[in-house]
Structure formats: structure tokens, C-alpha cells
C-alpha positions as CSV (number, residue, x, y, z in Angstrom):
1,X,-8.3,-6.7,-37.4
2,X,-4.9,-4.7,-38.6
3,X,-6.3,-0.9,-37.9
4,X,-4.6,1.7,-40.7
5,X,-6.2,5.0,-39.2
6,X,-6.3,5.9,-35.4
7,X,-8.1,8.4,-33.0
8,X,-8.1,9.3,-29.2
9,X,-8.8,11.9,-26.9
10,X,-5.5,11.2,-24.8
11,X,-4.3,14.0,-23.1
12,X,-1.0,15.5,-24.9
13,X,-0.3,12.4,-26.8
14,X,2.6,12.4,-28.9
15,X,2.9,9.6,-30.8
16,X,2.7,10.5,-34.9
17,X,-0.4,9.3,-37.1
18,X,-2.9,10.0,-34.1
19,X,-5.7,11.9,-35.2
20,X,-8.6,13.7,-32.8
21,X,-11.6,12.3,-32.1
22,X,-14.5,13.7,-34.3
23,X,-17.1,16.0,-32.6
24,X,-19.0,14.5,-29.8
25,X,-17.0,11.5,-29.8
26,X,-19.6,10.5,-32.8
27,X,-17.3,7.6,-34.2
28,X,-20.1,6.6,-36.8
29,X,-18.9,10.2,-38.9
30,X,-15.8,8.7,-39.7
31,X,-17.5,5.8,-42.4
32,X,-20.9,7.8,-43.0
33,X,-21.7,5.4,-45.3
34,X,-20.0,2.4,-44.0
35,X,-18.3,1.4,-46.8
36,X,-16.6,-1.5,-46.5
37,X,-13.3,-0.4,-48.0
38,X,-12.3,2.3,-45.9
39,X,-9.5,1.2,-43.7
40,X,-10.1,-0.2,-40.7
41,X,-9.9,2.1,-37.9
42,X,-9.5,2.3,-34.0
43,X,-10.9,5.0,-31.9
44,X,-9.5,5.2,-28.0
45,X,-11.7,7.4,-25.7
46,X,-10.7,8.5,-22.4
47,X,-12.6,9.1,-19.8
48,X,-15.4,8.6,-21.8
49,X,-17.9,9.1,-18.7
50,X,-18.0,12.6,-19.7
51,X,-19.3,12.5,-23.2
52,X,-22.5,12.7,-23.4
53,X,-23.9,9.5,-25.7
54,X,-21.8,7.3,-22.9
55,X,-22.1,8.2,-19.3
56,X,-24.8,6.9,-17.1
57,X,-27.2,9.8,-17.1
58,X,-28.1,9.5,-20.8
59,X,-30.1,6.5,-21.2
60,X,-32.7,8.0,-24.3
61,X,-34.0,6.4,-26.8
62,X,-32.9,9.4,-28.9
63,X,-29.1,8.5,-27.9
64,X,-28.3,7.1,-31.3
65,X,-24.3,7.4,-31.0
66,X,-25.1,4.9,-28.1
67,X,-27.2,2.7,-29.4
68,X,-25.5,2.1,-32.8
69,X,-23.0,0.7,-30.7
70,X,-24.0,-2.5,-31.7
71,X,-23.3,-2.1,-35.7
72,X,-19.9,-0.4,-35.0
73,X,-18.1,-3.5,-36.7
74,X,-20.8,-2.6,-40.2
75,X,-18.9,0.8,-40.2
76,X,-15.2,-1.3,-40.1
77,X,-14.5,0.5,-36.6
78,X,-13.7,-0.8,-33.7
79,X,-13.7,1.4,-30.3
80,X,-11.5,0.7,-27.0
81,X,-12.9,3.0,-23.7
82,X,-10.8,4.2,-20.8
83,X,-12.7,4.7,-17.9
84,X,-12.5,4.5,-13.8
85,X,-15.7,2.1,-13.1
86,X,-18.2,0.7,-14.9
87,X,-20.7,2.2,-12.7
88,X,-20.5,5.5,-14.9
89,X,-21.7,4.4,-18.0
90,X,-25.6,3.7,-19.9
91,X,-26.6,-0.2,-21.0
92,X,-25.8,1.0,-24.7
93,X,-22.4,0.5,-23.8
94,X,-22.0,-2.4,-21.3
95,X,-24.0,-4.1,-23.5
96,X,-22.3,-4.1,-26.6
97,X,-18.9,-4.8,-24.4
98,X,-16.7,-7.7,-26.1
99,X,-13.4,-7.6,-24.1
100,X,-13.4,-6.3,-21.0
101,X,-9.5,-5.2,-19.5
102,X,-8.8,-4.3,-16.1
103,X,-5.4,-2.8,-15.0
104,X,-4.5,-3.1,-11.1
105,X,-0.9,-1.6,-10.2
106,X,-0.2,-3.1,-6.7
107,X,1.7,-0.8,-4.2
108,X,5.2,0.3,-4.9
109,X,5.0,-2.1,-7.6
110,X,6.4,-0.8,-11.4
111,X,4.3,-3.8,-12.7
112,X,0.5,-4.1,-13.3
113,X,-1.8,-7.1,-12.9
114,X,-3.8,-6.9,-16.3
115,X,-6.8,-9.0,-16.5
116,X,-9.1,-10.4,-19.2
117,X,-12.9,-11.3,-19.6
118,X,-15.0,-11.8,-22.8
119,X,-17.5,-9.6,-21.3
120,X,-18.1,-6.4,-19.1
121,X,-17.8,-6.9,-15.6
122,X,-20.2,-4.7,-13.7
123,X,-18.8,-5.7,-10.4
124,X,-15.4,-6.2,-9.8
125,X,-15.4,-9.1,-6.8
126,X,-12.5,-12.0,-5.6
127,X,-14.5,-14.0,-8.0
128,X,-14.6,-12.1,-10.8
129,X,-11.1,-11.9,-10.6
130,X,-10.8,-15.3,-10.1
131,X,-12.4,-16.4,-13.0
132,X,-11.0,-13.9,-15.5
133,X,-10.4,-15.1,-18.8
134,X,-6.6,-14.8,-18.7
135,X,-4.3,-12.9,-16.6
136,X,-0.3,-11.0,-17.4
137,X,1.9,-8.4,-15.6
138,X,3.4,-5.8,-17.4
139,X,5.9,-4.0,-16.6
140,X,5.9,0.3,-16.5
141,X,8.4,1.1,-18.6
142,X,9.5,5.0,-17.9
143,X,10.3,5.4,-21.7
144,X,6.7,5.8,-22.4
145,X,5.9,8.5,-20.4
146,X,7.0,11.5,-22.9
147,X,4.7,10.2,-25.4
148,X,1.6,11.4,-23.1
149,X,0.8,14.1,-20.6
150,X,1.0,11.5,-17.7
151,X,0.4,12.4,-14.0
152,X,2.4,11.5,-10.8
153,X,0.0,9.0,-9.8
154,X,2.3,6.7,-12.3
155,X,5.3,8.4,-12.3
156,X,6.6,9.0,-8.3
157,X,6.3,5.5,-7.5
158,X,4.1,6.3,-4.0
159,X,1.4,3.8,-3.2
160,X,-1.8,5.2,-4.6
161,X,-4.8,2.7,-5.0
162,X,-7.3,6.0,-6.1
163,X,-9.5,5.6,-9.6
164,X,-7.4,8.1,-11.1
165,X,-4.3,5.8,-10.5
166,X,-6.0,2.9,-12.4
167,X,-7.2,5.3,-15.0
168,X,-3.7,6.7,-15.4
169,X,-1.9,3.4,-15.9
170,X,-4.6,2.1,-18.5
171,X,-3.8,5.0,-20.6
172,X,-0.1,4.9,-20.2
173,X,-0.9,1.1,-21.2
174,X,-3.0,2.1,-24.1
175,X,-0.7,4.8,-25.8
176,X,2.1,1.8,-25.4
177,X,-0.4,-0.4,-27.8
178,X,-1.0,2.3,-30.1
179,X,2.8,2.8,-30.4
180,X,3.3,-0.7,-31.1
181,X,0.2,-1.4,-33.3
182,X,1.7,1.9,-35.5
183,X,5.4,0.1,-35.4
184,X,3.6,-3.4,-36.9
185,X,1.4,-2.3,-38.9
186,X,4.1,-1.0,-41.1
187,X,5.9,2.3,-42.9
188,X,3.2,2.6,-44.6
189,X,0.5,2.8,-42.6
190,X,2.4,5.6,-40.5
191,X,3.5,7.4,-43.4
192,X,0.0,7.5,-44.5
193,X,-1.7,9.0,-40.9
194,X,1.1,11.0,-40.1
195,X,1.2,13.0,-43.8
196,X,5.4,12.7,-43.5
197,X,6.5,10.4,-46.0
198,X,10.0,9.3,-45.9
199,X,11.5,8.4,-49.0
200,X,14.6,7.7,-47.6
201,X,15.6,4.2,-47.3
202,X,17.9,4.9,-44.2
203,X,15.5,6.8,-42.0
204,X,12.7,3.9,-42.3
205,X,15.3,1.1,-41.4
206,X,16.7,3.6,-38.4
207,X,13.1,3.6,-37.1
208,X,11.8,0.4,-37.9
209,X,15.4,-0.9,-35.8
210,X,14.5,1.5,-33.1
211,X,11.0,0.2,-32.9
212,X,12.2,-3.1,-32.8
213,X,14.9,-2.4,-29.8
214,X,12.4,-0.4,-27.9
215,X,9.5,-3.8,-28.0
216,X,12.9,-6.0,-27.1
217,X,13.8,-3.5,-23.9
218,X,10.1,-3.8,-22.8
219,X,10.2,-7.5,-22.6
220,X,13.6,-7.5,-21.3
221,X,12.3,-5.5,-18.4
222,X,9.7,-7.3,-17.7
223,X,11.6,-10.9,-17.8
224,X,14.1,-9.5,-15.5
225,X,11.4,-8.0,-12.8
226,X,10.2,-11.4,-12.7
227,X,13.2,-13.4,-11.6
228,X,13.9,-10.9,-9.2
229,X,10.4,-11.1,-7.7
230,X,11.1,-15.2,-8.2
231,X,14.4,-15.1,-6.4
232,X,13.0,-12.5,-3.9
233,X,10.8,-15.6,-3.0
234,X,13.3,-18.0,-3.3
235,X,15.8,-16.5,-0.5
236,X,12.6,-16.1,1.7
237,X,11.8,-19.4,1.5
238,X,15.2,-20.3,2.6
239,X,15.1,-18.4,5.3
240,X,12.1,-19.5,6.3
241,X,13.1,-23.2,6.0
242,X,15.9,-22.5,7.9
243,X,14.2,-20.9,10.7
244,X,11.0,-23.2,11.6
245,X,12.8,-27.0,10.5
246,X,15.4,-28.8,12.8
247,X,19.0,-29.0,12.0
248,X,19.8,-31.8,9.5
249,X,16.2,-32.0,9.0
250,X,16.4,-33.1,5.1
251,X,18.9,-36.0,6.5
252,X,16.5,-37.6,8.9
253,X,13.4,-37.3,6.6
254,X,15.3,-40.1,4.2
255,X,16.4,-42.1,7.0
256,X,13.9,-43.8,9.0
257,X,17.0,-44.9,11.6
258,X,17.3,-41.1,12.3
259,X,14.2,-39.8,12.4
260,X,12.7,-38.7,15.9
261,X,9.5,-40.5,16.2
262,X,9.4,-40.2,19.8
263,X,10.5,-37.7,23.0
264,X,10.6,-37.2,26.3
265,X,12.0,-35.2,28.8
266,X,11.9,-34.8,32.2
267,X,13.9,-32.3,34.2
268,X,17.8,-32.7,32.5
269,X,16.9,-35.6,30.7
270,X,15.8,-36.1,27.4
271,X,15.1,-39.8,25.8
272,X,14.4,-40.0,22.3
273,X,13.3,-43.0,20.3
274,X,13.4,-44.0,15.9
275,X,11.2,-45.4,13.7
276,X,12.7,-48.8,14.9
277,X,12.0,-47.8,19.2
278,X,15.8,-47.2,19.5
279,X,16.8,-45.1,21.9
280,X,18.3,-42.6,20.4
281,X,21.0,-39.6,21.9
282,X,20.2,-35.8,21.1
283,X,21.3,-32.5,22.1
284,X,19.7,-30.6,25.2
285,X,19.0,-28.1,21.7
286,X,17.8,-30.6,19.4
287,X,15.4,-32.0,22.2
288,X,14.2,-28.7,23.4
289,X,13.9,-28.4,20.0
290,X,11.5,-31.3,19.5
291,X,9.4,-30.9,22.4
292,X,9.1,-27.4,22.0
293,X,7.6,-27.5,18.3
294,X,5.8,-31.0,18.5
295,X,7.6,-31.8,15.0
296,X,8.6,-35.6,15.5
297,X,8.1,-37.9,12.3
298,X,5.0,-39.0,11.5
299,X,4.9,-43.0,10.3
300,X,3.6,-43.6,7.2
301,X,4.3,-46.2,4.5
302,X,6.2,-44.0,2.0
303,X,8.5,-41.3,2.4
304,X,8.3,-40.3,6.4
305,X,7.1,-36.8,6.6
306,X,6.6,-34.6,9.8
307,X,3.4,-33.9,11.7
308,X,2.9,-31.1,14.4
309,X,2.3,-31.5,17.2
310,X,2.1,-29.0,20.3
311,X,3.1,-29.8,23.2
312,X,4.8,-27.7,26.4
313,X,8.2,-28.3,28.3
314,X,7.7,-28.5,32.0
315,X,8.9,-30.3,35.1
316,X,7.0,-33.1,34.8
317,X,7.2,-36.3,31.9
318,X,6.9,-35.0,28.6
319,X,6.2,-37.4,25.8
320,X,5.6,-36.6,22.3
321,X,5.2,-39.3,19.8
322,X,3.9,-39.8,16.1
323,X,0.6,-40.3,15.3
């Protein structure tokens, strides 16, 4: 659905065309009638725990802004709740849930794990996130943050895991949607909700161009977050590599003539042996490496591949050999 007319309860937002909610967050006052050529509209309530028809507490059969829930598409609305937990709100509206979004910021992190279901999820478990619908990162772009009164909890970068952080980054997510649902829906859908038009040919292509560059910078940012998280990985790997595997290791895994299948030492002496049972010559580093980590080759009948396995260096006979 392309929405034409939008309304929230965000906290000092800023961005043109966003009209109030209507009294008692009673969405079904804006299409009375529900006639089906009013334009379709969007309503975004946060913290919606706290109005009355919604939160927990209020489970009456009176509660018709509640229970009409479930005929909100006959009035050509459609309604998008910010809240902290699921736990706060009645059955009229975790029933009538059709996409559920969860945002998870991890610490220090200026990206946010957003995930997906095709239903409310009452409890939030390793398997429920598991099994989410689909799953993104998005990344907290800073330019968003005048548009909203936003809190620090998003803003000073600290590691906060409270309910108010996740509430704070889903609306700093939400007012970035409205923004670009406004910039695609067209001049004249914005002209129309904000009650500024702009007859001016060269303001509307200055603002459609900066709509466009600020949607480009977004997904710039995010791309390049990415491969520095992926190369972040990459060099650790490395290191890693480096650190645990023997010298010259990638050598001797493609050449069964080199590869230690065999060791033992006892006192100064080390005797080594190849896939073949030649004796082979190595280092007093490469064979305290050997016997030390257990990691000879392990025979098999395609590419040889090593196999731990642990072992001690002592005084006495030390063997180590594949299985």
C-alpha cells in the first residue's frame, strides 16, 4: 500500500507532512465512514502501552478501538506500534498482529540486527530468533537524529541493552521510513500533508536530489560498515591461522612426501616419518612443534588433512602417528 496521509505520536518529530494522532489514539476517526477513496493512511504510535484501548490492563469487551483492530484495513488504514515488550499489551492487538519487527543494537555497535516474522512473537527465545522470517543490519546514520527528539541511549555510543534503548532505536528507525516513504511517494503527496506547495520547479528538483543523496549516503554507510566488519574478520583469521598451524603448513597439506604422518622424540632426538615411512629431518622447533600440538597428517584417500592429537613431551619415547 502507497500511504498519502501520516500520523504519530513521536516525540518532537520534525519531518513535514506529519500530522498528530487523533484523540485517544482512536485511528478509526480518521475514515468514520470508511470510504474507500480516502487516501490510504499510516498511523505510527509510540509507546502505545500507555493508551488506554492498547495496554494489557484493558481487556473489555467495551474496548471497541481495540477490537476493531481487526477491520482496520475496511477503513484503508494501516497502523505500525512502537513498544518495549509485548508483555504490555491486550489480545486485541497481538492478535490482529501481521508483521512483527524487532530491533536489537548490539554493544558499541552503530548497526542494529533487525528481524522479521509474519506474526507477533510473544516470547522472544534463541529460537524465535532463529527462525525469523528474514533478518538485515542497518546502519545508525547520525543525520537522522534532528528530525526527532532522540535520547542518549542512541546517540553517546555506550553499551546500553535497557528496553528504552530498543525502544529508542525502533523509533529513530521508524521516523527514517517515514522520511523515505514521504521522499517516494512523491511532491505531491508532501505538498498535499504539509499545506506548503512549491510551485517552483527548482526547489522540488533541489529536494527530490537531496532526498535521493541522503537514501544513497545511508546505503553507502552501511556497505562500508560491512566490509570493515568483513575485513576485521579477515585479518583475525590470519592471525589466527598463523598462530595455531605449523610453518609451511599449506605446503605439506598438498604434498603427501612432506607431510608429518609420524613423530617421535626422545631426549635430543626427534625422528619423524611421511606418508611413504621416510624418515624424515625437522627442526628441534618444528618437532617440539608436532609433538606438542598432536597435529601430524591424518591419511585419508583425498586431499590429506590434519587430525589432533594430544600428546605430552617428556623424557621418555614419544610417538605420535595418524590415525
Amino acid at each position: 500500500m502507497v500511504y498519502k496521509e501520516f500520523y504519530s505520536n513521536i516525540e518532537g518529530i520534525k519531518v513535514a507532512g506529519v500530522r498528530p494522532l487523533p484523540e485517544n489514539a482512536d485511528w478509526r476517526q480518521l475514515n468514520p465512514n470508511k470510504d474507500p477513496n480516502e487516501p490510504p493512511k499510516l498511523i505510527i504510535i509510540d509507546e502505545y502501552q500507555y493508551f488506554d484501548a492498547f495496554m494489557k490492563e484493558n481487556r473489555s469487551a467495551h474496548n471497541r478501538i481495540g477490537k476493531d483492530l481487526s477491520t482496520h484495513r475496511h477503513y484503508g488504514i494501516d497502523i505500525w506500534f512502537i513498544t518495549q515488550s509485548t508483555k504490555l499489551l491486550n489480545d486485541y492487538v497481538l492478535e490482529n498482529v501481521g508483521e512483527h519487527v524487532h530491533v536489537h543494537r548490539p554493544k558499541k555497535k552503530k548497526t542494529v540486527d533487525v528481524y522479521w516474522w509474519s506474526y507477533c512473537q510473544k516470547s522472544l527465545s534463541k529460537t524465535a530468533f532463529k527462525d525469523a522470517d528474514d533478518k538485515q543490519k542497518w546502519h545508525i546514520n547520525e543525520n537522522m537524529f534532528p528530525l526527532y527528539k532522540s535520547t542518549s541511549a542512541v546517540t553517546d555510543g555506550k553499551a546500553r541493552t535497557s528496553q528504552k534503548t530498543v525502544s529508542a532505536v525502533i523509533t529513530f528507525a521508524i521516523t527514517a521510513i517515514i522520511l523515505t516513504a514521504i521522499i517516494l511517494n512523491g511532491m505531491e503527496s508532501y505538498t498535499q500533508m504539509s499545506g506548503n506547495p512549491f510551485d517552483d520547479v527548482a526547489q522540488k528538483t533541489q529536494l527530490q536530489d537531496t532526498s535521493v543523496d541522503f537514501i544513497k549516503e545511508q546505503d553507502d554507510t552501511a556497505t562500508t560498515q560491512d566490509q570493515q566488519d568483513q575485513q576485521e574478520q579477515e585479518n583475525r583469521r590470519v592471525y589466527l591461522l598463523a598462530q595455531d598451524l605449523p610453518q609451511d603448513y599449506e605446503i605439506r597439506r598438498t604434498e603427501p612426501m612432506l607431510q608429518v604422518r609420524g613423530v617421535m622424540q626422545m631426549g635430543g632426538k626427534c625422528l619423524a616419518y611421511n606418508a611413504y615411512g621416510d624418515v624424515m629431518t625437522l627442526s628441534p622447533t618444528d618437532c617440539k612443534d608436532y609433538v606438542g600440538t598432536g597435529r601430524v597428517f591424518k591419511a585419508t584417500t583425498a586431499t590429506p588433512d590434519q587430525s589432533p592429537t594430544v600428546t605430552n613431551i617428556s623424557d621418555q619415547p614419544t610417538q605420535i602417528t595418524d590415525q
